[in-house]
C-alpha positions in Angstrom: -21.8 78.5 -148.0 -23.6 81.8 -149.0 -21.2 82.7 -151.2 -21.7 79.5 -153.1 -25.3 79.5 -153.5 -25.5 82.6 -154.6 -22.5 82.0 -156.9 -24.7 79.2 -158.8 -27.4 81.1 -159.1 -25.4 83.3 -161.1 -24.5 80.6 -163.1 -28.2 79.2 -163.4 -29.5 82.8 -164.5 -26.3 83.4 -167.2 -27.5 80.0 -168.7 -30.9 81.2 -168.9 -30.0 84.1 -170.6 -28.1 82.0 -173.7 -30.0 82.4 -176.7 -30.5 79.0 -178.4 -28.1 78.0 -181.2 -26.5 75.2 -183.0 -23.0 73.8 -182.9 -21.3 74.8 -185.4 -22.2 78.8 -184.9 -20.3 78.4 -181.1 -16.5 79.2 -181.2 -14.4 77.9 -178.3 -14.8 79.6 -175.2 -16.6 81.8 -176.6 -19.2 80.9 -174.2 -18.9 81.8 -170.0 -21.7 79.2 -169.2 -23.7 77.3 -171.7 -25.4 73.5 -171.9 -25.2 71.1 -174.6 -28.5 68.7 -174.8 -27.4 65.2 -176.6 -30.5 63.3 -178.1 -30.8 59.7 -178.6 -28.9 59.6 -181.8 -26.2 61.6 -180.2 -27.1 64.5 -182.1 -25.9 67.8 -179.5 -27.0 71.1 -178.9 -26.2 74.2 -177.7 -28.2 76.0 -175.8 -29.0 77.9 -172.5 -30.7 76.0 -169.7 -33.3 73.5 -171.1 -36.6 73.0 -169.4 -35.6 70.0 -167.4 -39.2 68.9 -168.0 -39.2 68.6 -171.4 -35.9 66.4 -171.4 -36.4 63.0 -172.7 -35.7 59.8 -171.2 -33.1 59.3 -174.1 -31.2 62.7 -173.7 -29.4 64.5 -171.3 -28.0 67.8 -170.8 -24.6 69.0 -169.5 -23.8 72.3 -168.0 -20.4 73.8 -168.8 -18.3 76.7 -167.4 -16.2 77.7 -170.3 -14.6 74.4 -171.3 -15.2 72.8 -168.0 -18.0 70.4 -167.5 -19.8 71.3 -164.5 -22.9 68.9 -164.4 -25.2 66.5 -165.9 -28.3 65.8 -166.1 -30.6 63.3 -167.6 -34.0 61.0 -167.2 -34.1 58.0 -165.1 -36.5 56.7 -167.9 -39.5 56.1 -165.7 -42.5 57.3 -166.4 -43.0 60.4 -164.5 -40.0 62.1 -165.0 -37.7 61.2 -162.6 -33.7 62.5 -163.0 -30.0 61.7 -162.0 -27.4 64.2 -161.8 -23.7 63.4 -162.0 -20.8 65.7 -161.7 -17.0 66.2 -160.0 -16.4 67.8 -156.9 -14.5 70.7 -157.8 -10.7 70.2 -157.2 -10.8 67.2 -156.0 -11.6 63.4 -157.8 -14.6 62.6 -156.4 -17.5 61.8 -158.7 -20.8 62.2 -157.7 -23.5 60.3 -159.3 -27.7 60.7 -157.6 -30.5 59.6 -159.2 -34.8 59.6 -158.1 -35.1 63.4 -158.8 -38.3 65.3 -159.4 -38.0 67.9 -162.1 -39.7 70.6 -159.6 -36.3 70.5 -157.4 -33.8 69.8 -160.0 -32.3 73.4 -159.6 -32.5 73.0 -155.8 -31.0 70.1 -155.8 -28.0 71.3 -157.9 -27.0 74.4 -155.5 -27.2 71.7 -152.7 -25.3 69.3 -153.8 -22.3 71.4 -155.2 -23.0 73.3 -151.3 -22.4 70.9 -149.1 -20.1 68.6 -151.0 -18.0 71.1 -151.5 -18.1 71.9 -147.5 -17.8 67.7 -147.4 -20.8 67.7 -145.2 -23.8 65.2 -144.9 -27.2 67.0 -145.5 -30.6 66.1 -146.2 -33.5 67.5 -148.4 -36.9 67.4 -147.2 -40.0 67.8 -148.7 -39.0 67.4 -152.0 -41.0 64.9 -152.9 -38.3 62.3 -152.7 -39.4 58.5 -153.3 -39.1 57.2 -149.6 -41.8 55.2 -148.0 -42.1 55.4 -144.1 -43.3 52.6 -141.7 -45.7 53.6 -139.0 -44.3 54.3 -135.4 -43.7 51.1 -134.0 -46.2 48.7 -132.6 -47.7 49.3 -135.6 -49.0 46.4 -138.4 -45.6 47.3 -140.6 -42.9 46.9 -137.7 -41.0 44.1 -140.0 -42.2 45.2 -143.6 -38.9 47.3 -144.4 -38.6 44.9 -147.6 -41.9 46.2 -148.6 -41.3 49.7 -148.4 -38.2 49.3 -150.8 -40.2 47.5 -153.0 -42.9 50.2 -152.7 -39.8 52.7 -153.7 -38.4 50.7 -156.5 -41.9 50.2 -158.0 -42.9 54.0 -157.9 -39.1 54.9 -159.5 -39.3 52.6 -162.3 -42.7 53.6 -163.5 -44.5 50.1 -162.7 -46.1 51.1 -159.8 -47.9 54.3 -161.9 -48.5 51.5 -165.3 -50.5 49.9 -162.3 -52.6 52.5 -160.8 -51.1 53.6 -158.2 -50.4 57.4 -157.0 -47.3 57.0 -155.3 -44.7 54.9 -152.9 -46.6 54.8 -150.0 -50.0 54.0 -151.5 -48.0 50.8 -152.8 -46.8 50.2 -149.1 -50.4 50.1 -148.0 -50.9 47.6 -150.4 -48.5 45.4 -149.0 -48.9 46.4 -145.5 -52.8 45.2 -146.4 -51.8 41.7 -147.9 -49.0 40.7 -146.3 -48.8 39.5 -142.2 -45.9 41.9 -140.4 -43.1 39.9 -140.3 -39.3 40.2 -142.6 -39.1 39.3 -146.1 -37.0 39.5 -149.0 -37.4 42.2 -151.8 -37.2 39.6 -154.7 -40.0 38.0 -153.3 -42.2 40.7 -152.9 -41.8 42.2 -156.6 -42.5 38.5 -158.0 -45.9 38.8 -155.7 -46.9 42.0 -157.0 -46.2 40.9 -160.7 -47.6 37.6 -160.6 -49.2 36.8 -157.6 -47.3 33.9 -156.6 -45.9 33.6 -152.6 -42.2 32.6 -153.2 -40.7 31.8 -149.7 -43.8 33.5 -148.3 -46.7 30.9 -147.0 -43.7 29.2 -145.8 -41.8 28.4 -142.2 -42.8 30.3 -139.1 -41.2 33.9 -139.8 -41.5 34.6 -143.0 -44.3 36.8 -144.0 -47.7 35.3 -145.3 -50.0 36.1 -147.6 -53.6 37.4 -147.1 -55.7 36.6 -149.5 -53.3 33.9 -151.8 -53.8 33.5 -154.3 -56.4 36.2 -154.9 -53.9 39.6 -154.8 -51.1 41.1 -156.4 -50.3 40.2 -160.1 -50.6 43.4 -161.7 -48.9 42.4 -165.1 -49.4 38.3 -165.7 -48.1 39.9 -168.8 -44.3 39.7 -167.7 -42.7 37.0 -165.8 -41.2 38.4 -163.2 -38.1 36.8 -163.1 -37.5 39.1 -166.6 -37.8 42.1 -165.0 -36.1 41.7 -161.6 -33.6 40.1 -159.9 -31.1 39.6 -157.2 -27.1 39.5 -156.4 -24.7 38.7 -153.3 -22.2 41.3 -152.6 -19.1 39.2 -152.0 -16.5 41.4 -153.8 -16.3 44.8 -155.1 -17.3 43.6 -158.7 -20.7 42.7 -157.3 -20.5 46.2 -155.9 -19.5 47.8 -159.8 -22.5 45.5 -160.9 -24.8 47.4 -158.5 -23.3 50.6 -159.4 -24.0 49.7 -162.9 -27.7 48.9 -162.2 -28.2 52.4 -160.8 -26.7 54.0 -164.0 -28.7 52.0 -165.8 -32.2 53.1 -164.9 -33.1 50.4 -162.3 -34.6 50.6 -159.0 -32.0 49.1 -156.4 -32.8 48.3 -152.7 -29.8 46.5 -150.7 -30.3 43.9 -148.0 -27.9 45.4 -145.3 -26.8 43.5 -142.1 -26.5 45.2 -139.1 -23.7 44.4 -136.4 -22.9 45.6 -132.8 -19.1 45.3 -132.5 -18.8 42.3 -134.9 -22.0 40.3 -134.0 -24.7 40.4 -136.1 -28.0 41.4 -134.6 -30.5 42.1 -137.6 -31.2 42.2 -141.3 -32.7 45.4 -142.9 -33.9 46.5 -146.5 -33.0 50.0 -147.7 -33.5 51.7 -150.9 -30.0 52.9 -152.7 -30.5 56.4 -155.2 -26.6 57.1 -156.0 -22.6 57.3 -154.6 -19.9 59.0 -154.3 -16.7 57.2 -155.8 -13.0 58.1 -155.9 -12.1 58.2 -159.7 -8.5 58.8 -159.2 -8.8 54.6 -157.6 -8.8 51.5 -159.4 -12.7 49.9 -160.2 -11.5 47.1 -158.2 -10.9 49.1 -155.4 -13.2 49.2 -152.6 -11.9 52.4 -150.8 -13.5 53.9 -154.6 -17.0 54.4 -152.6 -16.6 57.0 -150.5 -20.2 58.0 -150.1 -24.0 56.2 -150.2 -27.2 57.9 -150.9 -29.9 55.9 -149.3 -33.9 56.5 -147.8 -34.7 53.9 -145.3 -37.9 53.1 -144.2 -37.4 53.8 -140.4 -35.9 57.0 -140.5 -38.4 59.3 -140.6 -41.6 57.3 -139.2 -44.8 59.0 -137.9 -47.1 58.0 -135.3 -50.5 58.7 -136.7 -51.6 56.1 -139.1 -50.8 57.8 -142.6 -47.4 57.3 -143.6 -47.9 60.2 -145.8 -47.0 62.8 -143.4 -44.3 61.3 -142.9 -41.0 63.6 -144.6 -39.6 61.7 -147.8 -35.8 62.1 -147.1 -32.5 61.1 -148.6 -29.7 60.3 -146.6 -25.9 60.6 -147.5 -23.4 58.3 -145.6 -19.9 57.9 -145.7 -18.9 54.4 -146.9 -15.7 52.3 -145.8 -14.0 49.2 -146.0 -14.6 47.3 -142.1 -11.0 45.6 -142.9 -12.6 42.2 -144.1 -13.7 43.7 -148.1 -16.8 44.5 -146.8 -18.6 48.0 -147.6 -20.2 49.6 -144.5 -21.6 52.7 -143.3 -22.5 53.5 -139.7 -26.0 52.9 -138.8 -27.4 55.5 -136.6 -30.9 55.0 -136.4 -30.7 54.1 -133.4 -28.8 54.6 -130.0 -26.0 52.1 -130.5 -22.6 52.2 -132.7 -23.8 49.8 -134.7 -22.4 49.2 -138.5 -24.5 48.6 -141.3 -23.2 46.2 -144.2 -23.9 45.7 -147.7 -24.8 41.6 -148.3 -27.0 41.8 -151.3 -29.2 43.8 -153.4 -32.5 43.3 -155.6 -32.6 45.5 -158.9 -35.9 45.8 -161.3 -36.3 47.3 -164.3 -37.8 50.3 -165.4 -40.8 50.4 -167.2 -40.6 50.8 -171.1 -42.8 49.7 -173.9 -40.0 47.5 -175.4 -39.0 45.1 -172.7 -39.6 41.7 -173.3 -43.2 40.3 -172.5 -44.8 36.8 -173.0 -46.6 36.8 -176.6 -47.6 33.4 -177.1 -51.3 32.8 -176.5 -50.6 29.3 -175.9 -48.7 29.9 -172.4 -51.0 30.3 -169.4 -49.3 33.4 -167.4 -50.1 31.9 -164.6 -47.5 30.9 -162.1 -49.9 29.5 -159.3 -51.4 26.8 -161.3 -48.6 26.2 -164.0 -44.8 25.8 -163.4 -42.4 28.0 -165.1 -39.1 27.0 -166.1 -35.7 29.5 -166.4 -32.4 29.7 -165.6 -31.1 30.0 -162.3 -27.5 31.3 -161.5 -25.1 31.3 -164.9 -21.7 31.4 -165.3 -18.8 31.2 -167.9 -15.5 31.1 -165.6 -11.9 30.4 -166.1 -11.8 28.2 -163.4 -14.5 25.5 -163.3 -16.4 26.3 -160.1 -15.8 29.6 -159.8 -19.1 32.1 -159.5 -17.3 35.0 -160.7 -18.8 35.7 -164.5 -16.2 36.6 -167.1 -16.3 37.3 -170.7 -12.9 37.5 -172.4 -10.4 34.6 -173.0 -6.7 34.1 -174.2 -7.8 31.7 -177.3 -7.2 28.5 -177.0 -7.6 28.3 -173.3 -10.5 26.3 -171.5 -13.5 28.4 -170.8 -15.8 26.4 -168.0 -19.8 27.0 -168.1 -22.4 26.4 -165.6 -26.3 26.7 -165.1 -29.1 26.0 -163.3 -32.6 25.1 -164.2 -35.2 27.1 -161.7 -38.6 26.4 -161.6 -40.1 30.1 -160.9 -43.6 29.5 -159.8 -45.5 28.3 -157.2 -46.5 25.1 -158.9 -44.7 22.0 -158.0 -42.5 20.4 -161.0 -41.7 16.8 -161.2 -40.7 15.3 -165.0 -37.2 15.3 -166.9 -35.5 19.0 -168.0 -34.1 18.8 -171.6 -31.6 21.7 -171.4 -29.8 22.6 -175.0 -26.8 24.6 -175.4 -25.3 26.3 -178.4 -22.1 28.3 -179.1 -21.4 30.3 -182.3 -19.2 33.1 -183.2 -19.6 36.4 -184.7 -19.7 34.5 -188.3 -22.5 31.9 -187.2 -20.1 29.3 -187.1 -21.3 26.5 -184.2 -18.7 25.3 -182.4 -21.1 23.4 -180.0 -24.0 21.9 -180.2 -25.2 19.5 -177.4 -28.6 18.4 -175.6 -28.6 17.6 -172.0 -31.7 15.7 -170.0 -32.0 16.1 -166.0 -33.9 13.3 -165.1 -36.9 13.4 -162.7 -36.8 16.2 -160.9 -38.7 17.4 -158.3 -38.7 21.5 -158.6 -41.1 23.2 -155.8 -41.4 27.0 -155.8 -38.5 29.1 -156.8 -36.3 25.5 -156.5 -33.5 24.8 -158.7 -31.4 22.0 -159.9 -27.8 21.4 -159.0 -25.4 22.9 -160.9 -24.3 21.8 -164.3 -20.9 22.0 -165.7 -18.9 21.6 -168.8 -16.2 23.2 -171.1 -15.3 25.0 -174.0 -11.7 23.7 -175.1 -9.2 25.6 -178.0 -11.9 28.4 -179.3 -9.8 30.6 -182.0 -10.1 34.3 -181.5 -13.1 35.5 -182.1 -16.5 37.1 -180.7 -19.0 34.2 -179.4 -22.5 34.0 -177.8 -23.9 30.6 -175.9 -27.5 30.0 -175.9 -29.2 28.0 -172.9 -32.8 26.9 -174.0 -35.1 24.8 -171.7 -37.9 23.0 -173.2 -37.3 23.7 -176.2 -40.2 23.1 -178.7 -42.5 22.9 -175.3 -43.4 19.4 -174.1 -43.5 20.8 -170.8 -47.3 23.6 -170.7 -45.5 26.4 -168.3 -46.7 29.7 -167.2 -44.3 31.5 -169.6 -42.1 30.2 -172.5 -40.4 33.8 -173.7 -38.0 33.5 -169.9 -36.9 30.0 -171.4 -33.4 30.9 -173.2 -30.7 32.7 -171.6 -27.6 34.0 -174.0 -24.0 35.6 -172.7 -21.6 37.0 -175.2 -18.1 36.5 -174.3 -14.9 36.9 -176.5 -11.7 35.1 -177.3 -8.6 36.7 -177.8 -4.9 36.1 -178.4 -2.7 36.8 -175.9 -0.6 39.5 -177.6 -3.9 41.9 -178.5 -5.6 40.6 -174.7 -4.1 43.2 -173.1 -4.2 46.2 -175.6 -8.2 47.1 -176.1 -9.9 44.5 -174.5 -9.2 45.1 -170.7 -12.5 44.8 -169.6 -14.3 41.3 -168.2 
């Protein structure tokens, strides 16, 4: 272990010694240990260590021994500088991929990571400033609020907690732990309350959890409709598992809802926060056994018994992962005395903050989703069988391709008229090769209800690249909270079956 921290510190210091230069004036190996910075417009390089502060949230830098690519790193795009880190376990095929990094521990985190993967050994770090918001001992007001403190972490990593005023993760907890009564929730839920205010299964039945001072609290950015910036997925198969994967690469702040079993029985729900894995690369996508290890903080791991959660040590925790023999993903739970088996059952991912996303421009809307209802899509899906939920986007031409949506009202505010739905398919050329309107009649949409699924197909499309459009109230009959959520487009492709399996593999 000594031998190889002290090892990548050598390496750390050579780098730091490497004068900058450009590309074309290195030769090929004629470098021991150098990094090459990529910008945005994929412009490179070479150079010795940058100052990982200064990187960009559009560049990365990658550290190579000789030829050999030894790590990565790059932003997580939120806005105060937080950072991933992927690289290979040396000698072996395991691919190691962390994000929710402050730039202080970067290096730190490095020479750890490559330290105790290497020795294959679970570790911790500790006081590093790690996003991880901590209940209270119990019998305290946030016993049940584990949802909350994910959303607290999710918040602070994508930047929308800081846009909003807040320090950090656990002042956002105390927010929720101040507006919301102590009992279990669902992540979704809570991020649509702190956008917009509105109580989505909250207010509701006997255990969910209520709301304070509705509708006077949260809705920090009436700006955005929250069902833009956030959303939610069942894990039922390892593609929904790749999806969350993806979400993580992408910048996103990802918290899993986890159910917990005692030799097969299931005897809780829980909400954890997900930073990163550790896949197999030498196994198939579609491979379950390809996670091997999850990164996670969890709100009851490291609680404190005084009333400030921020004494409480901010903590990452690395688990193996397996298969429990029914195609589930697990890891053990050990929080607690018990062999009990924690698995993955869904997972809630938001967006990171960025000037450019998508907000609601037109002054005519009200941005309110108390008082006004607010019409979207609900589940979509473009199949090869008709009621199948799995979403795919490349066809043999001339086959069927089956469609399906669902009309959500996502506000608090009760809806009861017709839907006009419209759909629209053209290809790459803007040819249409559908044009159709569709009227629901009379429907009666509480909060964050939705319509039964509707279906129909798409027979004998040539090859071709297509996109299909969804628009509800279309030219606004309906007055709703938000009009820019009301279309929802999917670009799929059509291919003939001699070039289907050549370069277009992927679904």
């Amino acid at each position: 272990m000594k031998k190889l921290f002290a090892a990548v510190a050598f390496i750390i210091a050579a780098v730091l010694a490497v004068p900058p230069v450009t590309a074309a004036e290195i030769p090929d190996e004629a470098l021991g240990v150098y990094s090459v910075i990529t910008d945005k417009d994929g412009s490179e390089q070479i150079a010795g260590a940058p100052d990982v502060d200064r990187v960009e949230e559009s560049q990365e830098y990658n550290l190579y021994v000789g030829s050999k690519e030894a790590l990565s790193v790059g932003a997580s795009g939120s806005s105060d500088k937080r950072f991933h880190v992927e690289f290979m376990l040396p000698g072996t095929t395991k691919q190691v991929y962390l994000t929710g990094l402050c730039a202080e521990n970067v290096d730190d985190i490095q020479q750890a990571i490559l330290a105790n993967y290497i020795d294959n050994q679970p570790f911790d770090f500790e006081d590093l400033n790690f996003i991880d918001a901590e209940k209270l001992k119990p019998e305290q007001s946030d016993t049940y609020l584990c949802w909350a403190a994910s959303c607290a972490n999710m918040l602070t990593y994508t930047g929308w907690a800081q846009k909003a005023g807040f320090k950090n993760e656990d002042e956002v907890f105390d927010l929720y732990n101040k507006s919301f009564s102590n009992n279990g929730g669902f992540q979704y839920y809570g991020l649509a309350w702190f956008f917009n205010g509105v109580a989505l299964g909250n207010n509701i039945g006997i255990t969910a959890p209520k709301i304070n001072n509705y509708p006077n609290s949260g809705g920090y950015f009436s700006q955005y409709a929250y069902d833009t910036v956030c959303n939610w997925e069942l894990i039922r198969s390892v593609k929904q598992l790749n999806n969350m994967e993806e979400r993580i690469k992408s910048g996103c702040g990802v918290s899993p809802g986890i159910g917990i079993y005692l030799n097969g029985t299931l005897r809780g729900s829980h909400a954890i926060t997900l930073w990163g894995f550790v896949t197999d690369t030498s196994l198939d996508k579609n491979n379950i056994d390809r996670f091997r290890h999850v990164f996670i903080s969890d709100s009851d791991s490291d609680m404190v018994e005084k009333a400030d959660r921020t004494l409480a040590d901010n903590k990452i925790h690395m688990k193996p992962a397996y298969d429990d023999g029914t195609g589930r993903l697990c890891f053990d739970y050990d929080e607690y005395e018990e062999p009990l088996t924690a698995v993955f059952e869904d997972y809630t991912y938001l967006l990171p903050y960025k000037s450019d996303i998508p907000r609601e421009w037109d002054m005519a809307t009200k941005r309110n989703k108390v008082k006004y209802p607010d019409l979207t899509f609900g589940q979509m899906t473009l199949s090869e069988k008709k009621y199948d939920s799995e979403q795919v986007t490349l066809y043999e031409s001339g086959k069927k391709v089956y469609f399906s949506y669902e009309v959500e009202n996502a506000s608090d505010k009760t809806y009861f008229s017709d839907v006009n739905v419209r759909l629209n398919v053209v290809n790459e050329k803007g040819q249409e090769f559908l044009s159709d309107s569709v009227r629901i009649s009379r429907l009666w949409l509480s909060m964050a209800s939705i319509t039964e699924k509707n279906y129909g197909e798409l027979a004998k499309l040539p090859a071709g690249d297509y996109k299909i459009t969804y628009k509800v109230n279309e030219n606004h009959p309906v007055t709703e909270a938000y009009y820019y959520n009301n279309t929802y487009t999917l670009d799929f492709k059509m291919r003939d079956s001699y070039t289907l399996g050549d370069c277009n593999k992927g679904r």
